[in-house]
LUMKOL-284795 format. One record per residue: z, y, x of N, C-alpha, C in turn. Coordinates in nm, 3 decimals. Example, Ala and Ser with C-alpha at 12.3 -4.5 7.8 and 13.67 -1.06 7.14 Angstrom:
BEGIN
R     n.Z     n.Y     n.X    ca.Z    ca.Y    ca.X     c.Z     c.Y     c.X
R   0.780  -0.569   1.319   0.780  -0.450   1.230   0.780  -0.330   1.320
R   0.708  -0.225   1.285   0.714  -0.106   1.367   0.787   0.003   1.290
This chain:
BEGIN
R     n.Z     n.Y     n.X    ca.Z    ca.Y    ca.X     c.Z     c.Y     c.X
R   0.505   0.505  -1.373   0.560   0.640  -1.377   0.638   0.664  -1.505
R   0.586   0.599  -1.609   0.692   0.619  -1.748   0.806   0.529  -1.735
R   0.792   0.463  -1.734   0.919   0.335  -1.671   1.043   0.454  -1.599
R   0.977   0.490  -1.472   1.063   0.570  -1.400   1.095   0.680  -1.427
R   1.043   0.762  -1.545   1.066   0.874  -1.583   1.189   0.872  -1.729
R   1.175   0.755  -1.746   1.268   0.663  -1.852   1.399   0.663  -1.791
R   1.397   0.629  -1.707   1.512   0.583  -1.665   1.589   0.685  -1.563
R   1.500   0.840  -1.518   1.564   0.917  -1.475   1.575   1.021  -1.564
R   1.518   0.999  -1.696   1.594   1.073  -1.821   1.724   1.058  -1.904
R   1.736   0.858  -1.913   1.848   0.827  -1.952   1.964   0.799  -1.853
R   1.973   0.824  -1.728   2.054   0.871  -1.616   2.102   0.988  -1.562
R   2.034   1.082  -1.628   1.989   1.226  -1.592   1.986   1.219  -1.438
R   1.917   1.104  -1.352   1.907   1.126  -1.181   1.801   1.098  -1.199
R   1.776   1.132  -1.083   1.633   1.182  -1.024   1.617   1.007  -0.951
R   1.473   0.932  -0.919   1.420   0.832  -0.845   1.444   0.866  -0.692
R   1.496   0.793  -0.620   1.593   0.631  -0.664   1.740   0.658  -0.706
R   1.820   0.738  -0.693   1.916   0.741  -0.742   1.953   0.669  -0.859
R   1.845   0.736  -0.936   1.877   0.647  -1.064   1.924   0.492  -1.089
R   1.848   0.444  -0.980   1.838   0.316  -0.959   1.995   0.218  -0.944
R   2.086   0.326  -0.930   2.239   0.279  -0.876   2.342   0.282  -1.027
R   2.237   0.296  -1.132   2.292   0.353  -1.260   2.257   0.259  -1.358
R   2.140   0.130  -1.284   2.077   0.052  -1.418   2.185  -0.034  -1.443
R   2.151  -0.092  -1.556   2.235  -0.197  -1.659   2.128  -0.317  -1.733
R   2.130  -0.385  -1.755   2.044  -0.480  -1.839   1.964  -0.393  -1.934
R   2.046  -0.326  -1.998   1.941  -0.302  -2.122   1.832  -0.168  -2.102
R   1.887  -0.051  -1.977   1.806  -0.010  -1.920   1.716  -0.051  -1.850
R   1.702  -0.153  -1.819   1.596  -0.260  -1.759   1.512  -0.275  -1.801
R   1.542  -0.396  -1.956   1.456  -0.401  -2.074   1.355  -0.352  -2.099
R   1.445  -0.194  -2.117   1.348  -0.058  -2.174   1.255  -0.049  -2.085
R   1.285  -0.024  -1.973   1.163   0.024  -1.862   1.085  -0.093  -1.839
R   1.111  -0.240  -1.838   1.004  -0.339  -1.838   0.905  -0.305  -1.938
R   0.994  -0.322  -2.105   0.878  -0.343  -2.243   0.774  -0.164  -2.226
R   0.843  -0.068  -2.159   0.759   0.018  -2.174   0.640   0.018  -2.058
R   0.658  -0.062  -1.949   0.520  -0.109  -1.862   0.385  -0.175  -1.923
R   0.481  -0.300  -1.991   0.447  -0.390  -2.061   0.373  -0.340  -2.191
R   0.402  -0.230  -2.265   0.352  -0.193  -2.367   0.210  -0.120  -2.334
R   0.217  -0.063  -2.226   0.102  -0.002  -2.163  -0.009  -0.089  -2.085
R   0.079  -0.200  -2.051  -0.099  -0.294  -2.007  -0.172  -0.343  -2.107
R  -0.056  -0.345  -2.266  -0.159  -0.377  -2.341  -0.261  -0.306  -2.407
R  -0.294  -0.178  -2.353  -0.377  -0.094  -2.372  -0.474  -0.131  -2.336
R  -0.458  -0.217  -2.215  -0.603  -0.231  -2.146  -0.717  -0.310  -2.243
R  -0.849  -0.321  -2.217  -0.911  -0.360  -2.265  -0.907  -0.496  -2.243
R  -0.897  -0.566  -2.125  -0.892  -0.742  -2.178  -0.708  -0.763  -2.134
R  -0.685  -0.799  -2.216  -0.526  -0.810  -2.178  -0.510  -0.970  -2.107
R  -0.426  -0.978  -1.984  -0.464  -1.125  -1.940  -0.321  -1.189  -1.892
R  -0.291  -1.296  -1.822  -0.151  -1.390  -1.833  -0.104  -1.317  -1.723
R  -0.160  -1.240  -1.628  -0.080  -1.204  -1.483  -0.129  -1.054  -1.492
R  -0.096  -0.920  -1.420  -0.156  -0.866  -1.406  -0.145  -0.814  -1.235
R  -0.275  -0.748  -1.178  -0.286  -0.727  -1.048  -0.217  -0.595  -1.033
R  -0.163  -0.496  -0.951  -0.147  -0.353  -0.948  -0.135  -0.325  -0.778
R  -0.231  -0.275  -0.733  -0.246  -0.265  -0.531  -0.239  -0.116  -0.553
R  -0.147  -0.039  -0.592  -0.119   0.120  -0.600  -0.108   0.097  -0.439
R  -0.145   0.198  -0.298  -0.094   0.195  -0.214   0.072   0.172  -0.228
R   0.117   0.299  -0.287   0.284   0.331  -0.237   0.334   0.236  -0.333
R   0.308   0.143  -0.393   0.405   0.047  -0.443   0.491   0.039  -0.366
R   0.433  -0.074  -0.250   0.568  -0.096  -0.133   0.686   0.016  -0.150
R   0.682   0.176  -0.196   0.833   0.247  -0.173   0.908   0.179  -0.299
R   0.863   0.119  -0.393   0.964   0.074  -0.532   0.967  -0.130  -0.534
R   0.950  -0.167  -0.456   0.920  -0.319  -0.510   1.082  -0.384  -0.512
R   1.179  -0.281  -0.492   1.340  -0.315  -0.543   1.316  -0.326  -0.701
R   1.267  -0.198  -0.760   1.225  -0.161  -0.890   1.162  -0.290  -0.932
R   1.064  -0.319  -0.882   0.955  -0.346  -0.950   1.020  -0.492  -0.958
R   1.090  -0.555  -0.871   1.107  -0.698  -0.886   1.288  -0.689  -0.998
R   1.325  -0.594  -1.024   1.460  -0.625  -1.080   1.371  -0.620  -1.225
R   1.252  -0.563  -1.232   1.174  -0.549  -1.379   1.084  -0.661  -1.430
R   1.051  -0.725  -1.283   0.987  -0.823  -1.299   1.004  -0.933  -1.206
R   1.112  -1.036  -1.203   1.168  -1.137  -1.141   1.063  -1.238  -1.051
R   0.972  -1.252  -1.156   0.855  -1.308  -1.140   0.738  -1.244  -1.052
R   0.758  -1.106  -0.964   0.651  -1.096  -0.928   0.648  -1.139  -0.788
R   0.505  -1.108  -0.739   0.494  -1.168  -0.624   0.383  -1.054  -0.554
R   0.453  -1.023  -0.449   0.381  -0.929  -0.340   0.313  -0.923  -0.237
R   0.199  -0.858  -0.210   0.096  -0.962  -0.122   0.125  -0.831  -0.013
R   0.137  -0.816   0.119   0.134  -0.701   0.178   0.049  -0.729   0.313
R  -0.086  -0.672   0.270  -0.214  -0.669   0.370  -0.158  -0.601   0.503
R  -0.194  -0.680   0.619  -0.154  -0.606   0.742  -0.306  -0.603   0.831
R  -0.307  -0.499   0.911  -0.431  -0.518   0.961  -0.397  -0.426   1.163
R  -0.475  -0.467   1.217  -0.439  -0.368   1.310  -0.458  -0.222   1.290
R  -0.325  -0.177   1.393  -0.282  -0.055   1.386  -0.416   0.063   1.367
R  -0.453   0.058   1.458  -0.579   0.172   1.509  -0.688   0.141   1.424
R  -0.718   0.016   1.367  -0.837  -0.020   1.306  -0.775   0.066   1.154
R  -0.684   0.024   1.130  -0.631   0.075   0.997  -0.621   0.266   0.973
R  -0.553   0.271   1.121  -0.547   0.456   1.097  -0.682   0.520   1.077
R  -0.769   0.452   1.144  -0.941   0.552   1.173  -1.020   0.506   1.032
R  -0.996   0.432   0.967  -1.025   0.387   0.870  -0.975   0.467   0.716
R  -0.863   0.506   0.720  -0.773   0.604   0.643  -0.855   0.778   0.704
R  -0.828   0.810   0.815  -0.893   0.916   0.829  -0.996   0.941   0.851
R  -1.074   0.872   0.835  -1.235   0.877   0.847  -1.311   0.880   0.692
R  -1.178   0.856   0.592  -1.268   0.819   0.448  -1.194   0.920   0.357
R  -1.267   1.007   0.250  -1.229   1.131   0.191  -1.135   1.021   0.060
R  -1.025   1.100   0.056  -0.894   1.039  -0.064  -0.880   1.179  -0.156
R  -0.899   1.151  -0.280  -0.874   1.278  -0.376  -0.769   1.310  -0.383
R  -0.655   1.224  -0.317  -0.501   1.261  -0.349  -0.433   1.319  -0.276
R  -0.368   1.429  -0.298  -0.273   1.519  -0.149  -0.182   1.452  -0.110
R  -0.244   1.383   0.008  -0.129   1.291   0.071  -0.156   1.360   0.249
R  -0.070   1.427   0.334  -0.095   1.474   0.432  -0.129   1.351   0.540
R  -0.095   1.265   0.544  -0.123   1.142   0.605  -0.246   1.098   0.604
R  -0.306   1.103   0.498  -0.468   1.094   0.499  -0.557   1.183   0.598
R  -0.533   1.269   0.634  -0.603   1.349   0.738  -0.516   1.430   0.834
R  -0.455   1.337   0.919  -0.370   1.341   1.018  -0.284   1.210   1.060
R  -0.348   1.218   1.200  -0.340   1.084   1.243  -0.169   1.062   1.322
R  -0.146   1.173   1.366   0.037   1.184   1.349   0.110   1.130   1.287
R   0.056   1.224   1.156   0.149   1.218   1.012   0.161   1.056   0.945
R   0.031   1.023   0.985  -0.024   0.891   0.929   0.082   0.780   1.004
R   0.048   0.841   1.149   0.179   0.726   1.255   0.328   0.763   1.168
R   0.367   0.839   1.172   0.525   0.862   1.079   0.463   0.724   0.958
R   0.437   0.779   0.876   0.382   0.720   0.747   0.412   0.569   0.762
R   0.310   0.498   0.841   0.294   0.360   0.900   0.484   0.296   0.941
R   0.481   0.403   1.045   0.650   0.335   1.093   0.743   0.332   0.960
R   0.756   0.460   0.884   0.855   0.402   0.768   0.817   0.294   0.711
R   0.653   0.289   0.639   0.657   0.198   0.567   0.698   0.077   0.659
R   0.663   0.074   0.760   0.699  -0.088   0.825   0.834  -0.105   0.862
R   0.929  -0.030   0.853   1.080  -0.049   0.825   1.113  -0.064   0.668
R   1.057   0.021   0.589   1.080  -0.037   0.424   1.056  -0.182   0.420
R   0.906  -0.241   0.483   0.837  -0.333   0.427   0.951  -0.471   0.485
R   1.017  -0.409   0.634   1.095  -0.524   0.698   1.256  -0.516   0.580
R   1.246  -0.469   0.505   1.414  -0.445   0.425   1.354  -0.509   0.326
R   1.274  -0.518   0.261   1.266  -0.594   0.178   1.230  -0.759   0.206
R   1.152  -0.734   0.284   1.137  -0.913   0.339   1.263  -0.965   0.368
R   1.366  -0.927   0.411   1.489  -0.944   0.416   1.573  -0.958   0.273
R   1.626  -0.862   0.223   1.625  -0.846   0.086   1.575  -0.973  -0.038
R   1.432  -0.983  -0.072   1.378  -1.081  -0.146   1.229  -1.158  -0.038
R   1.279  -1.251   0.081   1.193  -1.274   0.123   1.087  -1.390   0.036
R   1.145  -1.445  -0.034   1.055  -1.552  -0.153   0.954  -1.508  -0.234
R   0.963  -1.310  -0.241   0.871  -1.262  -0.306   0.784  -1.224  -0.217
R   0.764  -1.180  -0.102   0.661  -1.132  -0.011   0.570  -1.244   0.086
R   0.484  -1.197   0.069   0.358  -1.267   0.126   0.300  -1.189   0.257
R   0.306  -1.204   0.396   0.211  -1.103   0.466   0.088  -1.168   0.489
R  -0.014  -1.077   0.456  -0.152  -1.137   0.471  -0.221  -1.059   0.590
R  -0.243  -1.147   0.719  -0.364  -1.085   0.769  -0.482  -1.062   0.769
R  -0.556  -0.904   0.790  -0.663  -0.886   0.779  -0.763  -0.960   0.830
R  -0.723  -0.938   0.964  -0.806  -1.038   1.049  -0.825  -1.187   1.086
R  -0.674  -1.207   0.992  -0.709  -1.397   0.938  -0.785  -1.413   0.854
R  -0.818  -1.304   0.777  -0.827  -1.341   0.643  -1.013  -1.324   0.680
R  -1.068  -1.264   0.763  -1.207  -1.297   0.799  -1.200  -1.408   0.890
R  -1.184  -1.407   0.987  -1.142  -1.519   1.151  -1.107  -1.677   1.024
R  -1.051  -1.649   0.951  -1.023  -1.806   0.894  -0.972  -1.813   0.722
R  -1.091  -1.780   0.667  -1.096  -1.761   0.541  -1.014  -1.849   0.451
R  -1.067  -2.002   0.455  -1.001  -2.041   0.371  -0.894  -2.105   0.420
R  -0.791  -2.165   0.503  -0.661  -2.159   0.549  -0.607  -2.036   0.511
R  -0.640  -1.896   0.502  -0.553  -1.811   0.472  -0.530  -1.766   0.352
R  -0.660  -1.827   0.294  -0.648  -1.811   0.105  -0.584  -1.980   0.052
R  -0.549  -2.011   0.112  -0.529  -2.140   0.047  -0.376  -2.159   0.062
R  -0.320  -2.035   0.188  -0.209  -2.009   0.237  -0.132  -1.920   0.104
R  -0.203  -1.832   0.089  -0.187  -1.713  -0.033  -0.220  -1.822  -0.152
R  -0.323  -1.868  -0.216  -0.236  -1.939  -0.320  -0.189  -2.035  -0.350
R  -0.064  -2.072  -0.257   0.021  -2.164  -0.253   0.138  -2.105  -0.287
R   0.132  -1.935  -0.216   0.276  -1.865  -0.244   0.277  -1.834  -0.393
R   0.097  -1.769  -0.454   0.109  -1.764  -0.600   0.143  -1.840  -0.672
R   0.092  -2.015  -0.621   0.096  -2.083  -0.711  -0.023  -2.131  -0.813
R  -0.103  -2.081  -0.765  -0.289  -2.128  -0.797  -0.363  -2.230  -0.711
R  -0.441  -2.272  -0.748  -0.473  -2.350  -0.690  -0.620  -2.283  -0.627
R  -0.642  -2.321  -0.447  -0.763  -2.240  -0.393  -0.901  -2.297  -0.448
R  -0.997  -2.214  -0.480  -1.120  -2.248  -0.505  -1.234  -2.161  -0.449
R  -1.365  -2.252  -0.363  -1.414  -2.186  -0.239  -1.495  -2.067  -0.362
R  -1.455  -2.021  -0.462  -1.566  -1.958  -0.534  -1.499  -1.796  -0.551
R  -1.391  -1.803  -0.488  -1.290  -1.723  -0.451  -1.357  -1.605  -0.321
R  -1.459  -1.671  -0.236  -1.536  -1.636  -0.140  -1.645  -1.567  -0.164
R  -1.679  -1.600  -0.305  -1.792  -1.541  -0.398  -1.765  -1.370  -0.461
R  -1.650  -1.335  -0.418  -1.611  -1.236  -0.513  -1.738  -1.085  -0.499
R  -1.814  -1.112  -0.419  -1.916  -0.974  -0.396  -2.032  -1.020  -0.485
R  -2.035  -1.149  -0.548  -2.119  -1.148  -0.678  -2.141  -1.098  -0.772
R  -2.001  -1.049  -0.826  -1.938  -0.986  -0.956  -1.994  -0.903  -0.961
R  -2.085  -0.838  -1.059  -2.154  -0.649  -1.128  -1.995  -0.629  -1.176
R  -1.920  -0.644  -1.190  -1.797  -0.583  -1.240  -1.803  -0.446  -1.160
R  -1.796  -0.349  -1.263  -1.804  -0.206  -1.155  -1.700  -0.159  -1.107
R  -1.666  -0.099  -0.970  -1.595  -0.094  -0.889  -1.581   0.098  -0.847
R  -1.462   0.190  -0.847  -1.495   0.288  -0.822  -1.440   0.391  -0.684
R  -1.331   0.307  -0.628  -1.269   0.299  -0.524  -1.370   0.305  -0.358
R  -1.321   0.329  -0.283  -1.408   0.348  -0.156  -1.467   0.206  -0.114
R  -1.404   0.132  -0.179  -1.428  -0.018  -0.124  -1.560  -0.100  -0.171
R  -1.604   0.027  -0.299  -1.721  -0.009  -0.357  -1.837  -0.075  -0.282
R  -1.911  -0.029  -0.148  -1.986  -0.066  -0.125  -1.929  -0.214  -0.015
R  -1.795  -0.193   0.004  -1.771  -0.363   0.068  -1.775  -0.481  -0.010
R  -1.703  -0.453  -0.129  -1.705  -0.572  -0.199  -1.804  -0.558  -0.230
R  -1.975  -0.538  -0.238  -2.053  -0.599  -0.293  -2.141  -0.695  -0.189
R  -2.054  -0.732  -0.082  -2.096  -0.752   0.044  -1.993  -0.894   0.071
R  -2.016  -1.036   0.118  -1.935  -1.114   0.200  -1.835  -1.043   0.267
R  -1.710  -1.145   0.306  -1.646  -1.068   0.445  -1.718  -1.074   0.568
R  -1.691  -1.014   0.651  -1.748  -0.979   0.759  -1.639  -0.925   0.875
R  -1.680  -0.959   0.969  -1.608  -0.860   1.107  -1.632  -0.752   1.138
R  -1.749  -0.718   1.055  -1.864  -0.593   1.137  -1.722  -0.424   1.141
R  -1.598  -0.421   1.059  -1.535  -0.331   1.083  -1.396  -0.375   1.178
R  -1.410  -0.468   1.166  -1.232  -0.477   1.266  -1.247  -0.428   1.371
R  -1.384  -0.413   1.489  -1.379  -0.289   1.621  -1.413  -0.182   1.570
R  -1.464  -0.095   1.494  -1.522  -0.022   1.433  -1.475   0.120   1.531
R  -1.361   0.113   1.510  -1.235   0.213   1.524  -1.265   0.252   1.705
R  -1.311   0.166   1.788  -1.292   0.182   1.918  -1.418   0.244   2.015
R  -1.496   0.280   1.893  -1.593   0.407   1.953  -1.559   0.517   1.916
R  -1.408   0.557   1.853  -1.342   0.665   1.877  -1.196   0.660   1.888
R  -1.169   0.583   1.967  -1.053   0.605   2.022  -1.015   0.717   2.115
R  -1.100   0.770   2.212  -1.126   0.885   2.322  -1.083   0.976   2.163
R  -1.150   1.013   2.106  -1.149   1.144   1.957  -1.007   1.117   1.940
R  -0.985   0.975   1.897  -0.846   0.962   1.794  -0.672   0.984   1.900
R  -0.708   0.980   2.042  -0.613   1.028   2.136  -0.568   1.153   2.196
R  -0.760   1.221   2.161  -0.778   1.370   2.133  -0.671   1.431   2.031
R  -0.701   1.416   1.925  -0.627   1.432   1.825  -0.492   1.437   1.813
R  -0.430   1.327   1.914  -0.286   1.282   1.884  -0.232   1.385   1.968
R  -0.297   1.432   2.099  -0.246   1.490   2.212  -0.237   1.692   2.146
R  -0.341   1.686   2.058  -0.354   1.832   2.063  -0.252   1.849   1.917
R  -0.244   1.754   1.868  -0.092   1.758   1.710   0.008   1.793   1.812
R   0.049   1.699   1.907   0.186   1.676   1.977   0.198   1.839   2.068
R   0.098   1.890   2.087   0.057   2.034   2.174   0.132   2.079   2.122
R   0.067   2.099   1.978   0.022   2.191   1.849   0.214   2.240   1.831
R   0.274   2.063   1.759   0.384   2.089   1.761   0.486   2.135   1.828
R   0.472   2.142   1.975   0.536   2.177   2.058   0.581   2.355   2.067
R   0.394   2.391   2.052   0.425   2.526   2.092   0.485   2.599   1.937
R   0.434   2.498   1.809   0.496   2.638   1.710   0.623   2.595   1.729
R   0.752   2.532   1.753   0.911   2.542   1.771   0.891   2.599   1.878
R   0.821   2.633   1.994   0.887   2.725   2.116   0.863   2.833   2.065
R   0.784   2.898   1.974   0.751   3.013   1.938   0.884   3.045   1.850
R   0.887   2.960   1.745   1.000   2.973   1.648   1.146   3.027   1.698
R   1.176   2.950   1.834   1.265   2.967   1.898   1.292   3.082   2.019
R   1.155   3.156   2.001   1.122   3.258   2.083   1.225   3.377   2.023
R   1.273   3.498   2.159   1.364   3.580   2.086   1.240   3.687   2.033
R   1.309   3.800   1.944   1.235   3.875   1.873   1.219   4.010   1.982
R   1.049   4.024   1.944   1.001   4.106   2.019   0.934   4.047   2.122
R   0.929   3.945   2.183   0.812   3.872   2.282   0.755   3.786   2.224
């Protein structure tokens, strides 16, 4: 966010616009000032990880700042993924989080962004499946670090060992193996989650007929 607030100060445009305005040395700036901020962290290390959801809307940004990076983009099925998002409380006002509509919009852009960039810099993107990635663990990690460039180690499988504290919803999975026990999860409410879709699509219907209603009826 400082990076980008950098660079839509010394552009005076607003994100992405700005983006049609960089030069090398505006680059620079907005790399060393990322860069100056991971070294805040407490163990500073040779790579660093960052799984912000909305990355995917900047990874034009993010790769003209960092040539070297490499993007992993988790895919999972559709329905397993939406009931999973709206079923779990997010502190952040994102309307997509609790609305399974909004969430379908949401999903389709990103998966037209995500296809422009695979196009764009396909050498940097990685798609990882969810359900490979349980169904056939190590072929699909051994797949992933080949694109990093690490070498696979089965201790990689171990990661629910770690007391490293965790504060994210995912807390109580990772302290757990992978497992299948959620990839059907989703399909003892599918009947609810079609409910839902039918009475949005209602919903929307009748407030534009109303809108469009003349005045006085």
């Amino acid at each position: 966010n400082q990076g980008v607030a950098y660079l839509e100060q010394q552009t005076q445009l607003p994100y992405p616009d700005c983006l049609a305005e960089l030069n090398q040395g505006l680059i620079n700036n907005a790399r060393n000032i990322y860069i100056e901020r991971i070294k805040q962290a407490p163990v500073v290390r040779p790579f660093m990880i960052n799984k912000l959801p909305a990355n995917y809307q900047s990874l034009g940004l993010i790769y003209l700042l960092f040539p070297n990076a490499k993007f992993i983009n988790m895919q999972r099925e559709y329905n397993a993924m939406a009931w999973s998002v709206f079923s779990n409380y997010f502190a952040e006002n994102e309307p997509y989080f609790c609305s399974l509509p909004e969430f379908k919009q949401y999903f389709d852009l990103y998966q037209q962004l995500m296809e422009h960039w695979q196009n764009v810099m396909p050498e940097a993107v990685f798609d990882l499946s969810y359900e490979a990635l349980i169904s056939d663990s190590e072929q699909t990690l051994t797949a992933l670090c080949k694109f990093l460039d690490i070498e696979y180690s089965t201790q990689f499988l171990d990661f629910y060992k770690s007391k490293k504290p965790v504060a994210t919803l995912s807390k109580t999975a990772v302290r757990q193996p992978l497992s299948d026990k959620a990839l059907e999860k989703y399909k003892r409410y599918e009947s609810a989650m079609h409910t839902l879709m039918r009475e949005s699509q209602t919903s929307s219907t009748s407030q534009q007929t109303d809108q469009n209603a003349p005045v006085g009826e």
